[in-house]
Each structure stands twice: as C-alpha cells, then as structure tokens.
C-alpha positions as CSV (number, residue, x, y, z in Angstrom):
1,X,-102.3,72.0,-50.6
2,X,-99.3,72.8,-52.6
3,X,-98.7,75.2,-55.3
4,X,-97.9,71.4,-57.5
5,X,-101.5,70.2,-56.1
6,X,-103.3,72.7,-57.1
7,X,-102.0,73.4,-60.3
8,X,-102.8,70.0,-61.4
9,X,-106.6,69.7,-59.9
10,X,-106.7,73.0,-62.5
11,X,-105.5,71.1,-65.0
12,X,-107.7,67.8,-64.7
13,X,-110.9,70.5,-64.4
14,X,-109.8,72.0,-68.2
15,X,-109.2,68.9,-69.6
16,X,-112.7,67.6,-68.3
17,X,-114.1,71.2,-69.9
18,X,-112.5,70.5,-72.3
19,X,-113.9,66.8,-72.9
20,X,-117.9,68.3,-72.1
21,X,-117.3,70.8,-75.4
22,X,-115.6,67.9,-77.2
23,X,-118.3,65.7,-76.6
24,X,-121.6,68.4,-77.9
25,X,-119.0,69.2,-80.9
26,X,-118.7,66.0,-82.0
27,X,-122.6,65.5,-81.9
28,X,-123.3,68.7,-83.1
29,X,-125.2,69.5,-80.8
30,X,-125.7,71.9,-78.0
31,X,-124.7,71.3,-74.7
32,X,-127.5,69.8,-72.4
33,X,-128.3,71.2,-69.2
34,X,-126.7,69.1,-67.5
35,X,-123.7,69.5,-69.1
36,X,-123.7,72.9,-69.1
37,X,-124.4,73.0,-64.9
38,X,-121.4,70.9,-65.3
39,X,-118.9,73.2,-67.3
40,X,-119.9,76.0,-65.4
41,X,-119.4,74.3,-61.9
42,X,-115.7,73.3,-63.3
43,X,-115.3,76.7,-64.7
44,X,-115.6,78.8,-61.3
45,X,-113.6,76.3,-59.8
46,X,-110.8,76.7,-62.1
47,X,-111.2,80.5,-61.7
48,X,-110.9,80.4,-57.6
49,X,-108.2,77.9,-58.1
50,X,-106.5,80.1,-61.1
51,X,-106.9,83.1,-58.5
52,X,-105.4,80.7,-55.6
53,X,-102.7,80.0,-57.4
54,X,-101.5,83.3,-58.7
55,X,-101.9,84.7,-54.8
56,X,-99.4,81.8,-53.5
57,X,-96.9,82.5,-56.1
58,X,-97.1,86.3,-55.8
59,X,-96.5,85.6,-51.9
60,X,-93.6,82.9,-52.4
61,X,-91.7,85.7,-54.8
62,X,-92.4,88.6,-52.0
63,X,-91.0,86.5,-49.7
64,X,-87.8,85.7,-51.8
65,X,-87.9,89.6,-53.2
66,X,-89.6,92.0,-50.8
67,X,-90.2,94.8,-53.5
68,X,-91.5,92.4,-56.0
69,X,-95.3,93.1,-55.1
70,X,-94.6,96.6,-55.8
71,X,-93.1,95.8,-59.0
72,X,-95.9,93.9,-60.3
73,X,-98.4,96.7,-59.4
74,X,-96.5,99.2,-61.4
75,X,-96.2,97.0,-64.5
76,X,-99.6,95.3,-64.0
77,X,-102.8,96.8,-64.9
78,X,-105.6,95.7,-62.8
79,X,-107.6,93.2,-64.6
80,X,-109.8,90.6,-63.3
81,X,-108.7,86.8,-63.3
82,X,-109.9,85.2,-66.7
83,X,-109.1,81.3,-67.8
84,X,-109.4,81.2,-71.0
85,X,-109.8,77.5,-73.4
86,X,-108.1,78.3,-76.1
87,X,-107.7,74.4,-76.9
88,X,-106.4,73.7,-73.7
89,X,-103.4,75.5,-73.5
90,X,-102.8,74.0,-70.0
91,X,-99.2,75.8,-68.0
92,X,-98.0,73.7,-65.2
C-alpha cells in the first residue's frame, strides 16, 4: 500500500470517529458500549497507520537526502505518536 492509500483509510477512520462522537452529541448522550469498542478500535488503527505513515515518509526523504534522519533527530524531541480530533482537522 501507498503512502496515497494509506493516508486516505486514515482519513475515512477520523471521519467515522468523528460521526460516532457526532452521533452521542447530538443525543446527548454518552457513548454506548458498543460505540465506544468502536471508536477505540478506529482510534489504534489510526495511530499504527499515523505511525506507518510518518516511517514511509521519513524513509522516502532519507532516501532523496541521506542526512535528513539526522536532521529531524536534532530538531525533534522524542514524543510518542498522538492523533488528535480537533474537529477533524484531516492533512492529506
């Protein structure tokens, strides 16, 4: 699977998070189990794919720019991979 590919199956998983929130909002209500099994299934996948993606980008630029890992080390703290749905700001 592509770079492409994958960035758009992480895209239709937030915008189906997105629609399970949506959905308990506008019944004010919380989220049922189900629904919560649901978001959180979609959420790790979105994190493996998030983490997926960011590795196959990191190794298309080394490949273009052999010093570029080392560059990103130096500038980069290291932080854990986080998606955060902030209103589905979804980057293609």
């Amino acid at each position: 699977m592509n770079i492409k590919a994958l960035i758009e199956k992480r895209n239709t998983l937030l915008i189906a998070m997105d629609a399970i929130l949506n959905k308990a909002g506008t019944e004010t209500r919380a989220m049922t189990a189900d629904e919560t099994a649901d978001y959180d299934a979609k959420k790790a996948e979105v994190e493996g794919l998030t983490a997926t993606i960011t590795a196959m980008q990191d190794a298309e630029n080394a490949l273009k720019n052999p010093s570029y890992l080392a560059a990103k080390q130096k500038q980069q703290p290291k932080r854990k991979n986080t998606v955060h749905l902030n209103r589905l700001s979804v980057k293609a």
